[in-house]
N, C-alpha and C positions, 0 to 999 in steps of 0.2 A: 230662509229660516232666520227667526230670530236670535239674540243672542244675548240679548238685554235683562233675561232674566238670571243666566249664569252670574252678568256683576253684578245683579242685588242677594242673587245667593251669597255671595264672595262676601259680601258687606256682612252678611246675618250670618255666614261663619267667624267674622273675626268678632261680632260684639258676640258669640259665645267662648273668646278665647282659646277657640283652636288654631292649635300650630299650625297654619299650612299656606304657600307659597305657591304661586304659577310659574314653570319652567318652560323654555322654550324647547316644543320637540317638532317641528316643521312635517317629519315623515308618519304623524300621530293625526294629522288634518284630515276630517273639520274639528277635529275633536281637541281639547286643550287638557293637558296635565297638567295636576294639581297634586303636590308630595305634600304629607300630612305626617306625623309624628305618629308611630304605633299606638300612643297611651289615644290617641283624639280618632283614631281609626271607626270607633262603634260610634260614635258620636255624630262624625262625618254623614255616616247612614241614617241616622237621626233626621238630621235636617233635611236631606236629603229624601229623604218619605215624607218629611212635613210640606218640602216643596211639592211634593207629586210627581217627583224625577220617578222614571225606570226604571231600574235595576237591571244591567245588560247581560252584563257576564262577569268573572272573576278566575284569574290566572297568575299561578307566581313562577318563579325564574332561580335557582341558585346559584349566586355571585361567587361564593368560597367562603368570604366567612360572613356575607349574609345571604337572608333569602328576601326577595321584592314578591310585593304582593300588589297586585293592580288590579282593578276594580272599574269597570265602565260603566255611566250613566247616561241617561237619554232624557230630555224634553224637547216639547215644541220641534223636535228634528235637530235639535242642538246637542252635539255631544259631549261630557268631559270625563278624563282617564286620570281615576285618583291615586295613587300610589304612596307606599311606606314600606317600609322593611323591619324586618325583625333581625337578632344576631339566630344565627345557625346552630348556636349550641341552646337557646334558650328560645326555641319560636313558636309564643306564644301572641293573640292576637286577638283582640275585641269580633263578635261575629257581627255578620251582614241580617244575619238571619233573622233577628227578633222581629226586624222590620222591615224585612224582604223576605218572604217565605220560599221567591224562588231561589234565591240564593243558596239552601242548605246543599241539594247535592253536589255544586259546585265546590263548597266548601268542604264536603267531605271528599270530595276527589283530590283539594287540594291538600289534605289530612293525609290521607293513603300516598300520594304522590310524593310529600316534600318533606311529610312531619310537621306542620304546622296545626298547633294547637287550638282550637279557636272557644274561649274560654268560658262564654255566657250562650253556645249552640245547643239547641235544648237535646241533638240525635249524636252520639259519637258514634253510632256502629261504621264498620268499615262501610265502603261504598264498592272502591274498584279494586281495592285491592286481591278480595276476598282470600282465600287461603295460598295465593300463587308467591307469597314471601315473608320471610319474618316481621312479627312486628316492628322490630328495630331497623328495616332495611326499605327506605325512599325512593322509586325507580327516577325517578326525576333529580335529584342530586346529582351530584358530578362524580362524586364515585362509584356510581353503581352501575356494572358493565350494563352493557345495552343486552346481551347474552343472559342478562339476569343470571342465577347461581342455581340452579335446577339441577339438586342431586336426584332427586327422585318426582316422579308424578303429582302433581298438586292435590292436596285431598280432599275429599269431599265437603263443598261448601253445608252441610248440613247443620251448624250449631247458628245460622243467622235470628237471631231475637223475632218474631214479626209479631205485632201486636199482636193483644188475644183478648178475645170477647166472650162472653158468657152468659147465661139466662137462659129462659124455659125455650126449647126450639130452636137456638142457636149453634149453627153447626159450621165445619169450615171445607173449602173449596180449594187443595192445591192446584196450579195449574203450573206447570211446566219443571223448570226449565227447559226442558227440551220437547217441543211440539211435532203436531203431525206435520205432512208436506215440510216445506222447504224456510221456514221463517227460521230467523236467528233465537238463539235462547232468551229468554228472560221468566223468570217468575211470578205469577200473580197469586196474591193471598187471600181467598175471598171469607167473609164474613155473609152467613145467609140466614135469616126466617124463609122457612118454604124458598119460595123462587125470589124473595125482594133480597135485595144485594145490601145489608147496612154496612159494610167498609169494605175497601180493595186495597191491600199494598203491596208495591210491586218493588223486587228488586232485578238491577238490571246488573250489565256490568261483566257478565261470562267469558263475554266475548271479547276481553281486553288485548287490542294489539299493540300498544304500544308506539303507538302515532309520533306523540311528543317527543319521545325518546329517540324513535331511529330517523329524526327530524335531523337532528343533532351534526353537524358537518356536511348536510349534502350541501352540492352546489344548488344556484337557483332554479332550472330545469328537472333536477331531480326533486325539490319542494314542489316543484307543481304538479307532476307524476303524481306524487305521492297523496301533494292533497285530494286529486280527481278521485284517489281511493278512499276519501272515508267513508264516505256514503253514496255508494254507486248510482241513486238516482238523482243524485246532487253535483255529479262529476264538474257539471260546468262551474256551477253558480260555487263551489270548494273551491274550486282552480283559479275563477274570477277573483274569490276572494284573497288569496294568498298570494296570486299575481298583483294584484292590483297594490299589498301591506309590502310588497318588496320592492315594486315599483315607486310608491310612497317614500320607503328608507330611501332610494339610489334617486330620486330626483328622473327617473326618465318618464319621456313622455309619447304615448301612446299614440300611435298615429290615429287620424280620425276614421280611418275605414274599418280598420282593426276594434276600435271601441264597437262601431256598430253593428262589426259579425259578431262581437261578442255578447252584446244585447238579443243579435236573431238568433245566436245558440239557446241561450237563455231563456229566451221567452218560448223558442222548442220545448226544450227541456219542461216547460213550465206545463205546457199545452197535453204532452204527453204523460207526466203523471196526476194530472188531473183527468182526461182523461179514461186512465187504467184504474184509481180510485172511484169514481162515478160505476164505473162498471164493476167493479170489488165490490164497494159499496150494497148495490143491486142483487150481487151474486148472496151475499150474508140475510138478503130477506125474500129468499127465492125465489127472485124476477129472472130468471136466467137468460130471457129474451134483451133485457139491457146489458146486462154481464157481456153478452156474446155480442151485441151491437157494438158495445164500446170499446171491448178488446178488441173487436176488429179495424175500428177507426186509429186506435193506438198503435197497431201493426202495421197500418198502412203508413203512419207519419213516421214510424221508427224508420222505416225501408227507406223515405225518401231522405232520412237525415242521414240513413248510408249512402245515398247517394249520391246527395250533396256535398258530406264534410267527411266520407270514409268511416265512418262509424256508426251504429244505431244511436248508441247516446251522447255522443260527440265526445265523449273519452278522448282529452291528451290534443286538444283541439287548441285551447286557452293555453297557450305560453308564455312565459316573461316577454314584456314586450311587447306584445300583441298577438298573436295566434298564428296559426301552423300551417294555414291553407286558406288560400282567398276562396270565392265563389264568382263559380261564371257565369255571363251571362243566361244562358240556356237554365241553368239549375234555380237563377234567383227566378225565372219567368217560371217555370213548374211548382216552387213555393209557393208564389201568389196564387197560381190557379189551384193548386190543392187546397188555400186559403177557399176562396170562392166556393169550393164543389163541398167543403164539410161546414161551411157556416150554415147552410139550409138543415143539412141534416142533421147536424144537434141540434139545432132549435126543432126540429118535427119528432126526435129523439127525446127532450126533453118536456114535450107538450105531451106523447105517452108519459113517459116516468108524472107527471104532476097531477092526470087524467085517472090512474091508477089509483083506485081505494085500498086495494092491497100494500100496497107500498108505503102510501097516506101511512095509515094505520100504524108501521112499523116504524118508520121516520120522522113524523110530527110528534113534537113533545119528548120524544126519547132523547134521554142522553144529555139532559141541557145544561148548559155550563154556563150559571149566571156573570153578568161583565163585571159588575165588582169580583169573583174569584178571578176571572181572567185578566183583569189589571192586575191584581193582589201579587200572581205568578208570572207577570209579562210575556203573557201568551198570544202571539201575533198570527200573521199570515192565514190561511184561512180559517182556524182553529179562534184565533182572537176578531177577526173580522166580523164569523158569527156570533158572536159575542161583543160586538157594538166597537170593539178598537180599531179604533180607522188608520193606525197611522200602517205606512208602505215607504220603504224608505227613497223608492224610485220618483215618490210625488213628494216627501216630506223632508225627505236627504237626498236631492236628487245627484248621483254620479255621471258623469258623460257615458254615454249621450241622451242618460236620460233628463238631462237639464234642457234638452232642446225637447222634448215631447210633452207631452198632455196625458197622464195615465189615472185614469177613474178608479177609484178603486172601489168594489162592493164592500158594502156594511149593513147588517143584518142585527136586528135584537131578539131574536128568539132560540139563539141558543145551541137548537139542538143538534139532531143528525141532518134532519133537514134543510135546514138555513147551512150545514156547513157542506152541501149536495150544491146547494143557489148558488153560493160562493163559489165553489169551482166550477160553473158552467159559466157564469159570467166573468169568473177571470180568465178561459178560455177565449169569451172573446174578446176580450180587450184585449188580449194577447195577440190574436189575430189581426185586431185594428193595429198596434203597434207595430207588429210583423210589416205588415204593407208599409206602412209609413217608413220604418226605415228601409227597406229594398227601393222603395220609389227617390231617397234622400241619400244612398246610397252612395260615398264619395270615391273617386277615384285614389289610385297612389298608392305605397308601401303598405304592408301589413305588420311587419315588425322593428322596431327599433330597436340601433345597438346597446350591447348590455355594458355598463360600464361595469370597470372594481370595487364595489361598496367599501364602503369604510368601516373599520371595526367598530361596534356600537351600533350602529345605523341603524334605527327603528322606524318598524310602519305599521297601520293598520288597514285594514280592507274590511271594507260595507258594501254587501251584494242582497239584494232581495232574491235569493231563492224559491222554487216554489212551495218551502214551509213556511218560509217568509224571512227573517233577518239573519243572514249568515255573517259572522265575524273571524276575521287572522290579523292575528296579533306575530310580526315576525322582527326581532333582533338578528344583526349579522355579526359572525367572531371576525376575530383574527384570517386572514388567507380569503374572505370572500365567501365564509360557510355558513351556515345557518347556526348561530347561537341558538336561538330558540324559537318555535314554533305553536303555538296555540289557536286550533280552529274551536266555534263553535257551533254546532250546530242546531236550529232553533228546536231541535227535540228535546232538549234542555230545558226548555219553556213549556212543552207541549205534553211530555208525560206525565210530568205530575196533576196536570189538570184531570186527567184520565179518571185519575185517583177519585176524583170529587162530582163528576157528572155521570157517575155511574152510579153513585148512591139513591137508593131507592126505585133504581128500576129494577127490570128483573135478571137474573142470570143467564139468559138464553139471546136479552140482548145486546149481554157483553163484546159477541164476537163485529157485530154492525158498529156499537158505541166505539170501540176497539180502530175498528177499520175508518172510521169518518175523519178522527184525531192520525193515525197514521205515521205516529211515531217511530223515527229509526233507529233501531237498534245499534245501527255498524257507527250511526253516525253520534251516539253518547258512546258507545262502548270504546273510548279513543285507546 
């Protein structure tokens, strides 16, 4: 990856006079921090959108009597971590948002979360907080029991603002918060003529556990537990993440068989919700004969990953360190051959599904999310792939061991349900070719290394491609070895809000498919 264009950024922030300095943070790599002066903060974002940088994520931290507000950017695979603070009694702060439009709900979590103001944000409504605390009360601050203050039942989020449309035949569509079957809550606000959909806005956020919060003093074994929970179909690629930003602060190093189970976790993990969506997918436009094909191939891979690593989703697999459980012989030779015996049959699975005019119909052209809105919102993973963004941070950032491999990534420009159907069959197999490659590369020797005593301060971050695509943990350590602070993201962050905008102007019926192809997680914004 290059890096050359970071110092000609550097150069075109100082001839616009912004205050800002490169610090060394070693457990922050690849990525390099740059502190910036509050007043130059919206500024920063500025250039920053003129370069064509990202916009990654954004997370603050309270010090006592300040609060740090950090801010990641991406080009070309190259990353940098901007940071500034505000005083604690006055935290106000230029927004990301004018010129990163995926920025706002971050921004508003970090609103709800810390108290910080953010001055030229065109949305203030709450986000996460919604009626579960006073206005005056920041669950993220240092003084607010982790127990929160719950004298009585939260009350009904019902006064949230949601745009409102009007004219002859315009009518409106609540949906939720709380649905049929088994899905977590959220909100969708529909705007309709007849059956064409002219606006959706969703709010999320119900479901607030309070991640960041009881993050706060575990030891490092208990951070990883906890990350495999934000998003249970992300257990690995969570765990990766957050192992790998602690192992980053403490300098240890990973042994190399251990990286590698942790890529064939991984690329499981990957295989298997792709595909369970393919056959979701299929179930939303009545093919039920694919539904049930591909539930069943995802049934049979879950079994073998209990067989292999004790678990169907490999929960609690990834530790500091390196992982929990080697693989034996006999089970890495049954991987492969399960490899072999389903590479034929999605591809004969997938030559029905493409053969199908019924399908056709409901899938092509639906849903499409052109790549300029999907850059605009840094919307990756399969969701941005079909939508022309190539970058994969396993080929563009690559992490060990995937800097020893060759990973193809699909890229598609058409957008819609369809193309994001391609996208998860052919990253299925590349998953599977990787699979092989590392079992047959497979090295001998320990799985975990010793954990040393971090140092108070010690900062790290973790980049894992999950299978929504770019997962990030941002972790500081206190005093004693505990977790100062903890920050995952997960790439639903990116992928919701697009929802919002490739559902415009189709029809409302085929919300629930449009809905399912993006596949946004609830548990995994809802921190």
């Amino acid at each position: 990856m290059s890096t050359a264009w970071i110092n000609a950024f550097l150069g075109r922030i100082e001839a616009r006079d912004v205050h800002m300095r490169e610090e060394s943070a070693p457990g922050l790599a690849p990525a390099r921090l740059f502190v910036v002066t509050a007043d130059d903060w919206g500024t920063l974002a500025h250039e920053a959108k003129n370069w064509e940088c990202r916009w990654v994520a954004a997370w603050g931290e309270d010090t006592g009597e300040d609060i740090l507000i950090n801010a990641a950017f991406e080009k070309n695979g190259s990353y940098f971590v901007a940071r500034t603070q505000v005083r604690r009694a006055t935290p106000i702060l230029p927004s990301h948002t004018p010129y990163y439009p995926g920025a706002d709900r971050p921004e508003r979590h970090i609103q709800d979360m810390l108290g910080v103001a953010f001055t030229d944000h065109p949305d203030a409504r709450r986000w996460t907080r919604h009626q579960a605390w006073k206005d005056s009360e920041y669950p993220l601050r240092k003084n607010f029991p982790t127990a929160g203050n719950p004298p009585r039942p939260a009350p009904p989020d019902d006064s949230y603002r949601f745009l409102y449309a009007q004219g002859a035949g315009v009518y409106e569509i609540p949906v939720g918060p709380v649905h049929a079957g088994i899905i977590e809550p959220g909100h969708f606000r529909f705007q309709a003529v007849g059956e064409t959909v002219l606006n959706l806005e969703e709010h999320l956020g119900y479901v607030h556990k309070g991640i960041e919060k009881i993050a706060e003093g575990r030891d490092p074994a208990g951070l990883a537990r906890l990350a495999g929970r934000i998003s249970g179909d992300s257990t690995v690629a969570h765990t990766w993440a957050a192992c790998m930003a602690m192992e980053q602060a403490t300098g240890v190093r990973v042994p190399p068989r251990a990286l590698y189970l942790r890529a064939i976790l991984c690329e499981r993990e990957r295989v298997a919700n792709h595909l369970g969506d393919i056959g979701a997918i299929l179930n939303d436009v009545a093919f039920s004969f694919g539904f049930y094909q591909f539930g069943c191939l995802r049934e049979q891979w879950t079994r073998l990953s209990q067989s292999a690593f004790g678990h169907r989703f490999m929960m609690d697999r990834v530790v500091p360190g390196g992982v929990a459980a080697s693989l034996s012989d006999p089970m890495a030779i049954a991987l492969g051959a399960q490899i072999r015996a389903l590479r034929p049959e999605i591809e004969r699975l997938m030559a029905i599904v493409d053969d199908s005019a019924s399908v056709e119909d409901r899938l092509v052209t639906t849903g499409r999310l052109d790549p300029e809105v999907a850059r605009a919102f840094g919307a990756l993973g399969y969701v941005g792939r079909a939508s022309g963004q190539a970058f994969d941070l396993r080929r563009d950032a690559p992490y060990p061991p995937y800097d020893r491999l060759t990973v193809e990534v699909p890229v598609y420009l058409d957008g819609d349900v369809a193309a994001r159907v391609k996208v998860r069959a052919r990253e299925i197999m590349v998953a599977f070719d990787l699979i092989e490659q590392l079992l047959t590369d497979l090295p001998e020797g320990s799985i975990r290394a010793p954990w040393p005593a971090p140092d108070a301060g010690a900062e790290g971050l973790g980049l894992v491609e999950g299978f929504r695509g770019e997962c990030l943990a941002y972790v500081r350590f206190g005093a004693g070895g505990g977790i100062a602070r903890y920050f995952p993201r997960d790439p639903s962050w990116t992928t919701w809000p697009v929802l919002e905008k490739l559902i415009r102007d189709n029809i409302v019926p085929d919300f629930p498919v449009c809905n399912k192809s993006v596949n946004g997680s609830y548990s995994g914004h809802d921190l």
